[in-house]
KOLTI-862409 format. One record per residue (C-alpha): x, y, z. Coordinates in pm, 1 decimal, always signed. Layout:
east, north, up
X, Y, Z
...
END
This chain:
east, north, up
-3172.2, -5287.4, -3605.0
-2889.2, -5270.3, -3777.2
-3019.4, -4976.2, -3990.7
-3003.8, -4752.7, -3588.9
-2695.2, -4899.4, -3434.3
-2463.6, -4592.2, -3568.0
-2775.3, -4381.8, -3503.5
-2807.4, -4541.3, -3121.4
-2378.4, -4483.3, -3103.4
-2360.6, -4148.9, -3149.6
-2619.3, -4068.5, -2907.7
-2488.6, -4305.3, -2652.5
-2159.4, -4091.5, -2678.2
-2329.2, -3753.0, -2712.4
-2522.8, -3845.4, -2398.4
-2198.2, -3956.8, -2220.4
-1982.2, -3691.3, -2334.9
-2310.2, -3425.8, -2163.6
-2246.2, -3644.6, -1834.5
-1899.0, -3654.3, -1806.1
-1871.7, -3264.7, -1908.7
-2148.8, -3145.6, -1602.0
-1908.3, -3411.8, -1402.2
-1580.0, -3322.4, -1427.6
-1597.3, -2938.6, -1471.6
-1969.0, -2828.1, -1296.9
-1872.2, -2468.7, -1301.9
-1828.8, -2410.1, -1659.9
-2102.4, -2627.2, -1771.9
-2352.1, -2451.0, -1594.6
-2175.6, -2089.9, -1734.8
-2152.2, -2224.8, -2068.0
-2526.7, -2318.0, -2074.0
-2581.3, -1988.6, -1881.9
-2469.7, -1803.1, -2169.6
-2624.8, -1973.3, -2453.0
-2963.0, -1880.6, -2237.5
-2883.8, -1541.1, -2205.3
-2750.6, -1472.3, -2580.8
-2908.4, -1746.6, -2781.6
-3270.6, -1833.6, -2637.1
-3335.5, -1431.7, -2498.9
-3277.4, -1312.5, -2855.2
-3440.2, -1545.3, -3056.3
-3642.3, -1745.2, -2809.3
-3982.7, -1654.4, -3045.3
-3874.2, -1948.0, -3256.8
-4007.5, -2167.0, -3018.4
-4337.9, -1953.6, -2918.4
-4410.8, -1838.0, -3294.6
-4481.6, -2182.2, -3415.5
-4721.3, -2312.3, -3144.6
-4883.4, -2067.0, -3138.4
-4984.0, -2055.6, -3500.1
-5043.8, -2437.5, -3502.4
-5271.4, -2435.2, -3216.1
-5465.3, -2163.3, -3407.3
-5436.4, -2384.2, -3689.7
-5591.4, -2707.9, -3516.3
-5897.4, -2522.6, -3349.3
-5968.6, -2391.0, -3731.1
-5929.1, -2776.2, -3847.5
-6153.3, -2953.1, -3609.1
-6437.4, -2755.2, -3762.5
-6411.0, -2844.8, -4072.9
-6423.3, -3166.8, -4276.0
-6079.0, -3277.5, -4219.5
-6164.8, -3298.3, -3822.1
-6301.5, -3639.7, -3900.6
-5959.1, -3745.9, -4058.3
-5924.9, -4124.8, -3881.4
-5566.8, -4211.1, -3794.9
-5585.3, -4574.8, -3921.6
-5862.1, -4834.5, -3990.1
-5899.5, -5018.9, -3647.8
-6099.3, -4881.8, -3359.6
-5909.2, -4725.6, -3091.9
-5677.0, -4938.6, -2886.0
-5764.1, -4779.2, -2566.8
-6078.2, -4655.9, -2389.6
-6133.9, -4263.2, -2413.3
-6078.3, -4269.4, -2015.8
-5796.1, -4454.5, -2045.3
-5661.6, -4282.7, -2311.6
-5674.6, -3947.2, -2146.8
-5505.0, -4093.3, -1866.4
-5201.6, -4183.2, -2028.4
-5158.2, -3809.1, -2241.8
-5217.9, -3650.7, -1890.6
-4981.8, -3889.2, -1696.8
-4693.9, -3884.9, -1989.9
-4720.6, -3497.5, -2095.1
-4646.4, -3274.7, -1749.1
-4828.4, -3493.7, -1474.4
-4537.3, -3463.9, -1219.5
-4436.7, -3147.0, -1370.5
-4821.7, -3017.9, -1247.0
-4746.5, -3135.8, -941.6
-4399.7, -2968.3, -859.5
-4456.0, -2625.4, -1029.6
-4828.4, -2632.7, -893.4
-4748.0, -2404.0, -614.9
-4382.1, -2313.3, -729.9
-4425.6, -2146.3, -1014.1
-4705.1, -1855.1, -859.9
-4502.1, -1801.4, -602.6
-4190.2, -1718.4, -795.5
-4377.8, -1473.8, -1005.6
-4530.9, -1345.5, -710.0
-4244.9, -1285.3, -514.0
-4087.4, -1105.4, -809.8
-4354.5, -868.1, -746.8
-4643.3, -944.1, -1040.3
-4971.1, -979.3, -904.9
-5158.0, -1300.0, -789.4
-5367.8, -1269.4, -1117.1
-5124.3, -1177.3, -1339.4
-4860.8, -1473.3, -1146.3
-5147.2, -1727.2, -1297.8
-5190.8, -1604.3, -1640.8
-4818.5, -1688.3, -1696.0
-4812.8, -1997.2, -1551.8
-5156.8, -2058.6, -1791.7
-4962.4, -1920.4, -2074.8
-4648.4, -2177.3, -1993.8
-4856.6, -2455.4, -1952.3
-5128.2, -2401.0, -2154.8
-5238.5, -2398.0, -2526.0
-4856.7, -2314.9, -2633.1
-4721.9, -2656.7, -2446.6
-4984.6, -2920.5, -2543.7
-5050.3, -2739.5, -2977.5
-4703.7, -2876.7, -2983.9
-4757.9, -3261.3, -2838.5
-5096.2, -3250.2, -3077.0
-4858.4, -3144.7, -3377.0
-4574.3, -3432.3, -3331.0
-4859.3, -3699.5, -3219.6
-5037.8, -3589.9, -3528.2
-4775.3, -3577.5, -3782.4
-4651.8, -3949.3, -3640.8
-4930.1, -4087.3, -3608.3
-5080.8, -4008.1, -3988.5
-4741.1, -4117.9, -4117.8
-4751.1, -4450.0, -3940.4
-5118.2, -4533.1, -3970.5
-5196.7, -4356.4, -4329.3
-4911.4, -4306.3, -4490.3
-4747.3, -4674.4, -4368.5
-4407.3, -4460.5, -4312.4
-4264.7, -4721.1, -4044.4
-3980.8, -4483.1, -3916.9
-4097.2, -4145.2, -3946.3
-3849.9, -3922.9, -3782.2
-3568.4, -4100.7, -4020.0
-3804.0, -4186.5, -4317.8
-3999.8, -3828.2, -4360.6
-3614.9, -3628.7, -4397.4
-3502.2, -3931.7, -4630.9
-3275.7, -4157.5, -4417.6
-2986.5, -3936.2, -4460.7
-2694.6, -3840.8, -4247.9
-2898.4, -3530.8, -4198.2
-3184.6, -3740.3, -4067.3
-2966.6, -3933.4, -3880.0
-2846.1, -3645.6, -3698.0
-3144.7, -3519.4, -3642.4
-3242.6, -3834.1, -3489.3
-2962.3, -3826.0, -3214.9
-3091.3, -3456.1, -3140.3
-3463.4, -3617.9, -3067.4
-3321.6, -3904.6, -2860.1
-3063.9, -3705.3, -2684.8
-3340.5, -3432.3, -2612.5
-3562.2, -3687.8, -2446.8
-3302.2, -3806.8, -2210.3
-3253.3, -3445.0, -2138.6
-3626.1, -3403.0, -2061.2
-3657.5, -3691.0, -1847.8
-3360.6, -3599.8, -1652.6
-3605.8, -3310.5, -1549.8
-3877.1, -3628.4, -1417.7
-3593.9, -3760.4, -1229.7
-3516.2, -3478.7, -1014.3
-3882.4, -3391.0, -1002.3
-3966.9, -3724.3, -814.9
-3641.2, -3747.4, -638.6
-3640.0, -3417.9, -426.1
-3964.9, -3470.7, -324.1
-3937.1, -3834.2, -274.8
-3677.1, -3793.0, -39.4
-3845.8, -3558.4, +166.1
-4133.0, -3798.1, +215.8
-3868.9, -4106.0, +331.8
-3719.1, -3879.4, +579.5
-4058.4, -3761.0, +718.5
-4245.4, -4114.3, +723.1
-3972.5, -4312.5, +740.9
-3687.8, -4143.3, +961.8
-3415.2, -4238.5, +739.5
-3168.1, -3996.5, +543.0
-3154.8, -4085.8, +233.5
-2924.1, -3927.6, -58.2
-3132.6, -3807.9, -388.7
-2834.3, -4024.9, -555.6
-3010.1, -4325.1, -391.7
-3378.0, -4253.2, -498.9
-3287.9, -4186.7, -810.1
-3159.4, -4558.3, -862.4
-3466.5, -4686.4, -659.3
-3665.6, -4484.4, -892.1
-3465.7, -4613.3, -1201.7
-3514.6, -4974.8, -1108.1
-3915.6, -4869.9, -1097.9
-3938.8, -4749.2, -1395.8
-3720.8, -5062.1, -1506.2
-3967.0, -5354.1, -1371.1
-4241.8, -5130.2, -1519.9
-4102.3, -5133.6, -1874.1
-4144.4, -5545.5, -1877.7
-4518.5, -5517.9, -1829.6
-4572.6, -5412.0, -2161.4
-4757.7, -5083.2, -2261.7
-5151.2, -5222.2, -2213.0
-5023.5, -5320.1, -1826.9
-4784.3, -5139.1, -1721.3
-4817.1, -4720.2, -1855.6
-5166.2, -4793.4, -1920.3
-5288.0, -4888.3, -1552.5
-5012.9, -4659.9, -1397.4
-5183.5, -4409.0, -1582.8
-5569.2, -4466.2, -1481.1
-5433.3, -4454.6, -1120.9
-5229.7, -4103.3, -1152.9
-5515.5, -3919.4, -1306.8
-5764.5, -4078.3, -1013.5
-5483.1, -3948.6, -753.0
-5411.6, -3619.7, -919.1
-5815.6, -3537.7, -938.2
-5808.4, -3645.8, -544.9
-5538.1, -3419.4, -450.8
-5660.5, -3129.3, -658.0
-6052.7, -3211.5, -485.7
-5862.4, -3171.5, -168.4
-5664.2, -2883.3, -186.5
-6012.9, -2717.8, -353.4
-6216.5, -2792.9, -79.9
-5951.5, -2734.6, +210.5
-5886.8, -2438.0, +74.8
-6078.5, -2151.8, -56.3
-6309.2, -2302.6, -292.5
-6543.2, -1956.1, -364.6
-6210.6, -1785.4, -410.1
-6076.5, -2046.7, -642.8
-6397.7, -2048.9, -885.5
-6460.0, -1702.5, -891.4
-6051.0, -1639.6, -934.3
-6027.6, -1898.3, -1246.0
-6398.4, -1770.0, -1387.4
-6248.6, -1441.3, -1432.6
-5898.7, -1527.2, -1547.6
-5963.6, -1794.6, -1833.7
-6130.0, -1590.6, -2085.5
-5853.8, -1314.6, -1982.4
-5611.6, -1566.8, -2071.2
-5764.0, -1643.2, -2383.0
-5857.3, -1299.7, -2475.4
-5437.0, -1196.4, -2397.6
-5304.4, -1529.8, -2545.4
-5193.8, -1394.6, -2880.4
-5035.1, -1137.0, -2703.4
-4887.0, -1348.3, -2451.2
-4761.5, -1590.0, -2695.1
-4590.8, -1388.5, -2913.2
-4434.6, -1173.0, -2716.8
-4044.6, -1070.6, -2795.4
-3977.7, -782.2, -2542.8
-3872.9, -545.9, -2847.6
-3657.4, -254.1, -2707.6
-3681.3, -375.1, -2322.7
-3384.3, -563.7, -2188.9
-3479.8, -620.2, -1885.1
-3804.1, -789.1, -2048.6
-3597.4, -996.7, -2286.0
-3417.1, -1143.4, -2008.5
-3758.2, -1224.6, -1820.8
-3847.5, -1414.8, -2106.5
-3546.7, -1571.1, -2129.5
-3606.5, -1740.2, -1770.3
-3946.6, -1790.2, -1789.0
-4148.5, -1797.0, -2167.8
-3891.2, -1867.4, -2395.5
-3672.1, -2126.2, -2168.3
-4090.8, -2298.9, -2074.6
-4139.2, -2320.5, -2430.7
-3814.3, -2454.7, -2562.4
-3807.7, -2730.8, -2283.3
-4141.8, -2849.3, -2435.0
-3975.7, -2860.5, -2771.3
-3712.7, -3086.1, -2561.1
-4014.2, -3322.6, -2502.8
-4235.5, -3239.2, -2843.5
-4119.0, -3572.2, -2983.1
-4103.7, -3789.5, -2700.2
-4424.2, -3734.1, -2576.6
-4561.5, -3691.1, -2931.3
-4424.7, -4038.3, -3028.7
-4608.9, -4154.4, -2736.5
-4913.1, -4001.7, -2796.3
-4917.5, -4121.1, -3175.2
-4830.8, -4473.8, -3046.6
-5129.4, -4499.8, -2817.6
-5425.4, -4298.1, -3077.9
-5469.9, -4543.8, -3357.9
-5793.4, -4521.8, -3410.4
-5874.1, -4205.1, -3328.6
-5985.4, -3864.7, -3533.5
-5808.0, -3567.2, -3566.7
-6116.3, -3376.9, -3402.8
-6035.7, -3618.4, -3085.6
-5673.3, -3531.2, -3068.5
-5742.1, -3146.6, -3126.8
-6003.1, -3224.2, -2836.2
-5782.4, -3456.7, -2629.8
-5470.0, -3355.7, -2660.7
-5450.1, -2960.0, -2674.2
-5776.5, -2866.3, -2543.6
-5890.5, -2989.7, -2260.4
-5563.5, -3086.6, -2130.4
-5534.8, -2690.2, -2158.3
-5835.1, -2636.4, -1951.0
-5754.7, -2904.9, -1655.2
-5416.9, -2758.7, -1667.8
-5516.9, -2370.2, -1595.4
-5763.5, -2491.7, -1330.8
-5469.5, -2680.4, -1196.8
-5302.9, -2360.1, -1114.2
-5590.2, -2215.0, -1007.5
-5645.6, -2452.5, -769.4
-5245.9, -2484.9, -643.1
-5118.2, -2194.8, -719.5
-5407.9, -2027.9, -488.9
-5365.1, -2248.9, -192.2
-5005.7, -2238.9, -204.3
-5012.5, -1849.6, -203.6
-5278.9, -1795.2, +81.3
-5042.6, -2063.1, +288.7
-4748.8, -1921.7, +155.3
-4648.7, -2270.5, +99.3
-4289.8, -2336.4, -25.1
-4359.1, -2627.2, -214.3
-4653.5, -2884.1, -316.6
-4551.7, -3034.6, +15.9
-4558.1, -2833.9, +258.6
-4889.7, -2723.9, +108.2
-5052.3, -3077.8, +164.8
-4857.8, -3096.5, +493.4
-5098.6, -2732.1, +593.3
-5376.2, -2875.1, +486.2
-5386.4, -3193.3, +639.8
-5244.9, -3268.3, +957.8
-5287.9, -3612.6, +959.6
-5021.7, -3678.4, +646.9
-5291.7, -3852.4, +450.7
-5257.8, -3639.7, +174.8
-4871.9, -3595.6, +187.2
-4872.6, -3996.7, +160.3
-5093.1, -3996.1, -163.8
-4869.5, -3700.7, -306.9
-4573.5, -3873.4, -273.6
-4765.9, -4219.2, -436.2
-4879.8, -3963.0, -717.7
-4510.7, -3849.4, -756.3
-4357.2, -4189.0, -795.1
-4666.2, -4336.1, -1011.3
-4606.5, -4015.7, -1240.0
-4261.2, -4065.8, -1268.1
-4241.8, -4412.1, -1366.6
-4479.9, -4357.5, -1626.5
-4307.3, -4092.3, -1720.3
-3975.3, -4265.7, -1737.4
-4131.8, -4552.7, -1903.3
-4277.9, -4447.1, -2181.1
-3950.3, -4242.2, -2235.9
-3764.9, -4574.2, -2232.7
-4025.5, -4706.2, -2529.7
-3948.0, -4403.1, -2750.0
-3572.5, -4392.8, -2728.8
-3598.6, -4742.0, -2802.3
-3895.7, -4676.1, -3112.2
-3623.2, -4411.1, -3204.0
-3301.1, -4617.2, -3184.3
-3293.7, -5028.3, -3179.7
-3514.0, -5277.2, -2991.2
-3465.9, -5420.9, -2625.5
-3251.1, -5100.1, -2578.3
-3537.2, -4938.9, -2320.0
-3354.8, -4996.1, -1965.9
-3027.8, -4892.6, -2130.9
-3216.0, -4530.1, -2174.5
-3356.6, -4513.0, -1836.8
-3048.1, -4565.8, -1693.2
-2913.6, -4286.9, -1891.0
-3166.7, -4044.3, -1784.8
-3094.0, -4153.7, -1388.7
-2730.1, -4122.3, -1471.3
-2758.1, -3744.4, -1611.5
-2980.9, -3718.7, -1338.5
-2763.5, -3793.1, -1079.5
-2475.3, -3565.0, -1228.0
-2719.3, -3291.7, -1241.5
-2821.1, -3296.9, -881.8
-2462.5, -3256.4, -760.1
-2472.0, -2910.3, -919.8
-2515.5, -2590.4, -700.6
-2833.8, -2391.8, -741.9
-3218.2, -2465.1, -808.6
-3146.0, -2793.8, -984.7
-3516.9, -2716.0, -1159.4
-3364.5, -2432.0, -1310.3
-3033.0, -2556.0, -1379.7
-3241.6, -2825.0, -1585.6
-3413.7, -2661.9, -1764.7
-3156.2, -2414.7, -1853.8
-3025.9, -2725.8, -2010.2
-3306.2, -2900.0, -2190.6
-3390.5, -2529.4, -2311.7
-3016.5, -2487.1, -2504.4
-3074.8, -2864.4, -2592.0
-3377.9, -2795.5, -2755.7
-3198.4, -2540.4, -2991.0
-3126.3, -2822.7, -3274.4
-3435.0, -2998.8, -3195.6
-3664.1, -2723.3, -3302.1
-3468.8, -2718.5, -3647.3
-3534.6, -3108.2, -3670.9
-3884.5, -3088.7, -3574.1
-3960.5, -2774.9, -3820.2
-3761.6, -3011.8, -4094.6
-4029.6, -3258.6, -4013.4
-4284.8, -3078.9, -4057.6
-4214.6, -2948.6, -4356.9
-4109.8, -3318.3, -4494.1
-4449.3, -3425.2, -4425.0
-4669.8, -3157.0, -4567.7
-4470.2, -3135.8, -4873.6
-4530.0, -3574.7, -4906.3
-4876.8, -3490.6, -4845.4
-4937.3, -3262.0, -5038.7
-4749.6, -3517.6, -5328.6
-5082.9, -3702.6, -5219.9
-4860.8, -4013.8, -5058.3
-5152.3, -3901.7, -4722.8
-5459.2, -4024.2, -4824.3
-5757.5, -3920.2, -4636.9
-5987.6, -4162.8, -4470.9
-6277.1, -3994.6, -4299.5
END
């Protein structure tokens, strides 16, 4: 404990500092990250997309050969495959599914791109280039902890130096950032469904406690009660609303439409990842919104939700996280779109809402959205909570989800799309974090490569 109290200082004060900046002077906090975007992440954005997509490459090589069988520790697996499966889906972009379901199509489409071409780049944001980089940090962690018996990995692996220590306080810091995001993902919404069902106006200030205190009570279940049932019950809701909107819907239109565009998108998806806009400005900046500032935000919640995953897949091969974590949560996550992004366009549905609110008169489905929401977001927010507090000192997990609601609430008092204004910010954020987790990885291939990683198959 000791050994993370300066570690857990300086991020307390980095995250205040963040809070009281976006307080006290909105305006140029939201120019100054506005800029950073434009001149920082437009121009050399491909150092987030390069790298996933050469790992996911990489991984899909791997799990055909020998070293697919690698086992990530001795025991069996902790959880059940269902279970486990759950939890990736619920903790890596459940609620973010949900709100950008319908949102982002309908952005691209209104920007005048096609309906097709509107889904391959919400496949190629939330696709293969997302989860290759949750497989990479859950893999690195988890043979570290299990095989290699390195207890504190993001500290240990760069030496336990002031450099790893800062690099540490970049992680953390990101990850408060990130869930941030969760918070005003649950909270708009949230508050929509308390003033339809319930007649009361509410303020987003005041969910966002509410929610806070959820995620709160949730943390002192303990991991095999509280994330892990929270989980089995989002994935069973999520399947139910996406079965819904399929069959209210166009169902032909939706199979034949994702049929045809999946092997497109995996056909393009070099292409698509790697793309850099080279002598097009008006490209660059595109990508700058959309690509680039997608992909950076993941790197925002690489570690988090890698830390997670390697917490919860003791036991398990790399074959079954190549399988688990990057592929099929891939696949689910293009038919996703297929099946949202469709509705919501042949509506022309605002939002995930108003979508369920066309499709079902009788608010049945608008109830079990907004139970999906908070579910999502407090297992979200919880297993946040247990890496900032893996990452920093013990019993310190409500502190950090009361940190997240308190950037959240700043946040929301901003002008503009608050989504965007977010992720503006966890994009410039994840700036240093990409240099920490690319200093990772290199720490840990050159220790196993010193043969300190010993196999077991």
């Amino acid at each position: 404990m000791k050994q993370n109290l300066g570690t857990s200082i300086a991020t307390v004060l980095t995250v205040a500092a963040l809070i009281g900046f976006a307080a006290i002077a909105p305006g140029s906090f939201q120019a100054l990250l506005e800029v950073i975007k434009v001149s920082v992440i437009g121009n050399l954005g491909f150092i987030f997309t390069y790298p996933a997509f050469i790992v996911s490459v990489v991984f899909v090589v791997l799990m055909f050969t020998p070293l697919g069988g690698l086992r990530f520790g001795e025991e069996p697996p902790e959880f059940s495959t269902l279970s486990w499966i759950g939890m990736l889906f619920a903790t890596g972009m459940g609620i973010g599914l949900l709100t950008w379901g319908v949102l982002e199509p309908r952005y691209h489409v209104e920007a005048g791109n096609s309906t097709d071409q509107a889904l391959l780049y919400a496949f190629n944001h939330w696709g293969l280039l997302a989860w290759s980089g949750y497989l990479t940090i859950g893999v690195i962690f988890a043979h570290a902890l299990y095989n290699m018996n390195i207890l504190k990995p993001a500290e240990n692996l760069l030496g336990g130096g002031f450099l790893s220590k800062l690099n540490l306080v970049s992680l953390v810091v990101s990850t408060v950032i990130g869930l941030s995001l969760t918070f005003s993902y649950a909270a708009t919404p949230l508050q929509k469904s308390v003033s339809q069902y319930l007649g009361l106006d509410v303020s987003v200030t005041l969910i966002i406690i509410v929610l806070s205190g959820f995620a709160i009570a949730s943390s002192t279940s303990g991991l095999n009660r509280g994330i892990k049932w929270l989980s089995n019950y989002n994935t069973v809701l999520a399947v139910i609303l996406m079965a819904s909107v399929f069959l209210l819907s166009n169902p032909g239109e939706i199979l034949s439409t994702f049929a045809r565009l999946l092997p497109e998108y995996l056909a393009r998806y070099p292409a698509m990842a790697t793309e850099v806009g080279l002598g097009d400005p008006e490209r660059k900046a595109w990508l700058a919104d959309w690509l680039y500032a997608f992909e950076a935000s993941w790197y925002g919640w690489f570690v988090f939700t890698g830390v997670f995953i390697a917490r919860i897949s003791r036991g398990r091969t790399l074959r079954q996280l190549v399988l688990g974590v990057m592929l099929v949560p891939s696949l689910f996550s293009c038919l996703w779109f297929s099946v949202f992004g469709l509705a919501g366009l042949e509506t022309g549905s605002e939002d995930v809402f108003t979508l369920m609110a066309t499709l079902d008169s009788s608010g049945i489905l608008s109830a079990i959205l907004a139970l999906n929401i908070l579910l999502f977001f407090v297992t979200s927010a919880d297993s946040a909570g247990l890496v900032c507090e893996m990452l920093t000192v013990r019993r310190s997990r409500a502190f950090w989800i009361l940190a997240m609601a308190a950037l959240a609430v700043v946040i929301n008092w901003l002008d503009g799309d608050v989504f965007k204004v977010i992720l503006t910010l966890i994009s410039v954020a994840a700036i240093p974090v990409a240099i920490g987790i690319f200093a990772l990885g290199t720490a840990f291939l050159m220790k196993a490569r010193r043969g300190k990683a010993v196999p077991q198959m």
